[in-house]
LOZAMI-491365 format. One record per residue (C-alpha): residue number from 1; z, y, x. Coordinates in pm, 1 decimal. Example, Ala and Ser with C-alpha at 12.3 -4.5 7.8 and 13.67 -1.06 7.14 Angstrom:
// residues 2
<seq->1, z->780.0, y->-450.0, x->1230.0>;
<seq->2, z->714.0, y->-106.0, x->1367.0>;
***
This chain:
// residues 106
<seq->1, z->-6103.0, y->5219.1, x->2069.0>;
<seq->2, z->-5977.9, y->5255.8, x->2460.1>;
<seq->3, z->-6158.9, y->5516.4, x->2641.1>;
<seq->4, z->-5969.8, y->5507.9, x->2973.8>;
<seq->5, z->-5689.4, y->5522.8, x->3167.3>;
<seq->6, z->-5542.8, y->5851.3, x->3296.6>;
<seq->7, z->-5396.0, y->5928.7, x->3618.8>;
<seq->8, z->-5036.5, y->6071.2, x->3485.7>;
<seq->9, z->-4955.0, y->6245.9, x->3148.5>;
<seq->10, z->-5031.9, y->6551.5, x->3220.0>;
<seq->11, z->-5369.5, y->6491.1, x->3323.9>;
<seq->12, z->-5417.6, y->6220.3, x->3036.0>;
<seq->13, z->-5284.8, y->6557.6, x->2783.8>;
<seq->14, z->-5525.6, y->6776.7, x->2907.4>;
<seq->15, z->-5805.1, y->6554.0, x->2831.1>;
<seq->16, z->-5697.6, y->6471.9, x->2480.1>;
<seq->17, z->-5659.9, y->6912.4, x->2419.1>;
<seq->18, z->-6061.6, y->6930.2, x->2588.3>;
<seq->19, z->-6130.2, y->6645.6, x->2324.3>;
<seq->20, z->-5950.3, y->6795.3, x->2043.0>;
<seq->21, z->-6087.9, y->7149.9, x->2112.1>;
<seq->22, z->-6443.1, y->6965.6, x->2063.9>;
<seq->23, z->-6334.4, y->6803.2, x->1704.8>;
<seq->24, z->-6296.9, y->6423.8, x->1837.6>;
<seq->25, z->-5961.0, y->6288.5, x->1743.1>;
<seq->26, z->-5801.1, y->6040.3, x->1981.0>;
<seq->27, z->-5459.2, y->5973.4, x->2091.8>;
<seq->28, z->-5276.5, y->5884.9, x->2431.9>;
<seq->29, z->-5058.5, y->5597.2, x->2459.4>;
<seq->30, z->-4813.4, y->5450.8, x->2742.6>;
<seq->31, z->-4717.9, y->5808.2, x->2760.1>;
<seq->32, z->-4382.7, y->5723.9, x->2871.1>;
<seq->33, z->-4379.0, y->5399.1, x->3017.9>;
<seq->34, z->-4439.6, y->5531.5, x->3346.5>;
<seq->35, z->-3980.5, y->5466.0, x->3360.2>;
<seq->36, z->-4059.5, y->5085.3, x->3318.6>;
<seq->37, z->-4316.4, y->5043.9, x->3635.4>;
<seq->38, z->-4128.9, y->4720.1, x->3820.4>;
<seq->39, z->-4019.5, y->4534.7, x->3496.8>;
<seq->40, z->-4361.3, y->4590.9, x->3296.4>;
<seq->41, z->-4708.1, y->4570.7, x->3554.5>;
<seq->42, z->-4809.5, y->4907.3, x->3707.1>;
<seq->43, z->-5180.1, y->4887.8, x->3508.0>;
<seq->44, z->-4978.4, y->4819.7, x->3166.9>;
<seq->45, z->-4814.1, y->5153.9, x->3207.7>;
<seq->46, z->-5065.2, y->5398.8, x->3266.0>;
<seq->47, z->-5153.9, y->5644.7, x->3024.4>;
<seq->48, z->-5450.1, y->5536.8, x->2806.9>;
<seq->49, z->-5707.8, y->5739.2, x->2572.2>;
<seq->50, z->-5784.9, y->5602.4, x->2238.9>;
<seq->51, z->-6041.5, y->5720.6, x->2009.4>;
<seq->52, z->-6007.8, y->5745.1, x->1706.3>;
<seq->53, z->-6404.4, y->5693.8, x->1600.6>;
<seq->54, z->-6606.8, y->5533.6, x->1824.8>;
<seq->55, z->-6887.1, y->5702.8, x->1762.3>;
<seq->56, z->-6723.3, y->6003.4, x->1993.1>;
<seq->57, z->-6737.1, y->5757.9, x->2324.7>;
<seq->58, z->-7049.9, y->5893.4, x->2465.4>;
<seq->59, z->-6950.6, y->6289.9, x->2394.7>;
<seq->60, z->-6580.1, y->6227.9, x->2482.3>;
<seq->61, z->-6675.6, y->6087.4, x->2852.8>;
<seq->62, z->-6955.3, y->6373.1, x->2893.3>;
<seq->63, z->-6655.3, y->6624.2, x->2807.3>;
<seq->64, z->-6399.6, y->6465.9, x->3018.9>;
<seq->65, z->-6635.4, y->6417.0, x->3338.0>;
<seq->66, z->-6663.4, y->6796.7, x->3269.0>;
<seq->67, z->-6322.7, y->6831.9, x->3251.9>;
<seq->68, z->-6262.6, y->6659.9, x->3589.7>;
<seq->69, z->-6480.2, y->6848.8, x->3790.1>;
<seq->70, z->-6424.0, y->7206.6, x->3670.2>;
<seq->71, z->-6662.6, y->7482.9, x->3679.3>;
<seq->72, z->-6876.8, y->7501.6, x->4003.0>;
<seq->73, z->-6871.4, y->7732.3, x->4274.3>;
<seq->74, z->-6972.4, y->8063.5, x->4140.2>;
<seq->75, z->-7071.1, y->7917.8, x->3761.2>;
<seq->76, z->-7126.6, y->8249.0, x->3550.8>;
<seq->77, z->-6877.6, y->8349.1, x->3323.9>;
<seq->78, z->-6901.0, y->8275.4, x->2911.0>;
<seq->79, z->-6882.8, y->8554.3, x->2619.0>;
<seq->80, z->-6647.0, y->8496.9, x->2336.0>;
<seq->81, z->-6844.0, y->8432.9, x->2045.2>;
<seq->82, z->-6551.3, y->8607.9, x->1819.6>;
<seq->83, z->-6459.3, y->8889.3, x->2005.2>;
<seq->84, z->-6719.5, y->8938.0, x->2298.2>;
<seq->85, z->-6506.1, y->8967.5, x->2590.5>;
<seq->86, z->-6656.2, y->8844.2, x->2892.1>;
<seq->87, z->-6435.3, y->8554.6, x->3078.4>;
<seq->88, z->-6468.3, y->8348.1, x->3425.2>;
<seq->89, z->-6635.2, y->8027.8, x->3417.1>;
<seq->90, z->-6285.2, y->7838.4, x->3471.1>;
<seq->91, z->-6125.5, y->7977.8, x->3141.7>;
<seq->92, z->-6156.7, y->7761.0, x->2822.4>;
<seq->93, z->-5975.1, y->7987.7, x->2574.4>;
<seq->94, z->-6066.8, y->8346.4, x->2510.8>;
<seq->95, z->-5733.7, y->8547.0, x->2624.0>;
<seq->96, z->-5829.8, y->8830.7, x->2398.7>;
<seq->97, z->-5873.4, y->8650.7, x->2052.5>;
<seq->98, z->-5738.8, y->8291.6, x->2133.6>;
<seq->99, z->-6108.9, y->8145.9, x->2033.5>;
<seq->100, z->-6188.3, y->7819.7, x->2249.7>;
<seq->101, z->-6528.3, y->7828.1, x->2439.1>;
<seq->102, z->-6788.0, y->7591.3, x->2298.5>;
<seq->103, z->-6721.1, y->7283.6, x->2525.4>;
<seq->104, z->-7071.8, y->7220.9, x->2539.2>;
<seq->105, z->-7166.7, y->7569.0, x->2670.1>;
<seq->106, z->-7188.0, y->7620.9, x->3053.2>;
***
């Protein structure tokens, strides 16, 4: 199932790694069509979300509206649940033990 269009690649990857660090598999496609803008249409060669389960589509937009905001202005930090090193709002990934954050947690 399409979930949306993403602004570049890299953008479009970063949402399918804050999707795959919750468990919902999806893919990106048009990933490199962005070399054929002129001789295929503009919207045709955007990057595009897929998901793989449908079911995800509510959880997967929550997550990525997340993602596109960031952390706001002076969110409190998280605690590794494997280690317990304290971490900045803005980090996703424990630098201590490599555990991802909960995505649902702050």
């Amino acid at each position: 199932m399409k979930l949306m269009r993403a602004p570049n690649v890299v953008i479009g990857q970063h949402w399918i790694n804050v999707l795959a660090a919750a468990g919902i598999a999806c893919e990106l496609h048009n990933r490199y069509l962005s070399g054929a803008i002129g001789e295929i249409p503009a919207d045709q060669c955007a990057p595009e979300l897929w998901l793989m389960d449908e079911r995800d589509e509510v959880l997967a937009r929550k997550l990525i509206d997340a993602a596109r905001s960031g952390p706001a202005v002076g969110a409190p930090g998280w605690r590794c649940a494997q280690c317990g090193e304290v971490l900045e709002a803005q980090f996703t990934v424990c630098w201590n033990c490599g555990t991802a954050r909960d995505p649902l947690d702050g």
